[in-house]
C-alpha positions as CSV (number, residue, x, y, z in Angstrom):
1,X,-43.1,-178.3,11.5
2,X,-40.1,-176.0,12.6
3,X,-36.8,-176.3,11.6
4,X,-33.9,-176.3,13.7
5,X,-30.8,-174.6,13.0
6,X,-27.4,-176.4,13.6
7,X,-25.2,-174.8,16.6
8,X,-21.7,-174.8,17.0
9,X,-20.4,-176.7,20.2
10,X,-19.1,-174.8,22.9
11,X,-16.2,-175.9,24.8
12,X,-17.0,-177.1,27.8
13,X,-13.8,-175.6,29.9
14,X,-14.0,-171.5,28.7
15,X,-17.8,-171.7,27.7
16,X,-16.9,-169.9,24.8
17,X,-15.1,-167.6,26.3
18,X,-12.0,-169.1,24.2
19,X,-9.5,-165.8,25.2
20,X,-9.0,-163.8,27.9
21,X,-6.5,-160.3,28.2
22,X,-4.7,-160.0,31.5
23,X,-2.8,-157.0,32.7
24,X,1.1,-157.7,34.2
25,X,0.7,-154.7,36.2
26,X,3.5,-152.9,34.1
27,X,3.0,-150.0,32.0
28,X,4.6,-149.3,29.0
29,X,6.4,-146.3,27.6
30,X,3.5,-144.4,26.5
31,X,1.9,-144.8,29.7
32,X,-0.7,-147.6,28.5
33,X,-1.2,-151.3,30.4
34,X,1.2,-154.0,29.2
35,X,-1.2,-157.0,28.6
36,X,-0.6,-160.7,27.6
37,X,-3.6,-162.4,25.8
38,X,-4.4,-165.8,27.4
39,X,-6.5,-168.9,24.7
40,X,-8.0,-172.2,26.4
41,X,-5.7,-174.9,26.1
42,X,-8.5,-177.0,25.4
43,X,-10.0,-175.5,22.3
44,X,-7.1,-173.1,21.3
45,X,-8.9,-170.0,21.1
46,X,-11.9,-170.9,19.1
47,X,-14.8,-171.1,21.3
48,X,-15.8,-174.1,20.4
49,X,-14.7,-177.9,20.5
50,X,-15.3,-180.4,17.0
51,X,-17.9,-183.2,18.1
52,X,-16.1,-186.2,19.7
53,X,-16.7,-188.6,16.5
54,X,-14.4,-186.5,14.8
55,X,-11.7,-186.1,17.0
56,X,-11.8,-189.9,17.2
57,X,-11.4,-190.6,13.6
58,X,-8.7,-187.9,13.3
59,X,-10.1,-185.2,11.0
């Protein structure tokens, strides 16, 4: 019988994709992009939610 290996949940909104780096169309002194890093509101930058059971019971 195979085994299977437990998997971290992805978040549903950013599919994992928890951060994204956007350009302001500024440059700065030294003649590189000024960027802003952006994390999904919904998992704060992790990628991944915690499974609804323990959001519920708060831990």
């Amino acid at each position: 019988m195979s085994q299977t290996t437990p998997t971290a949940r992805v978040c549903r909104d950013c599919d994992g994709f928890a951060t994204a780096t956007i350009t302001t169309g500024l440059r700065t002194i030294d003649g590189t992009r000024n960027t802003i890093r952006v994390h999904c509101p919904s998992c704060r930058g992790l990628g991944r939610t915690a499974p609804t059971a323990l959001v519920r019971a708060g831990k």
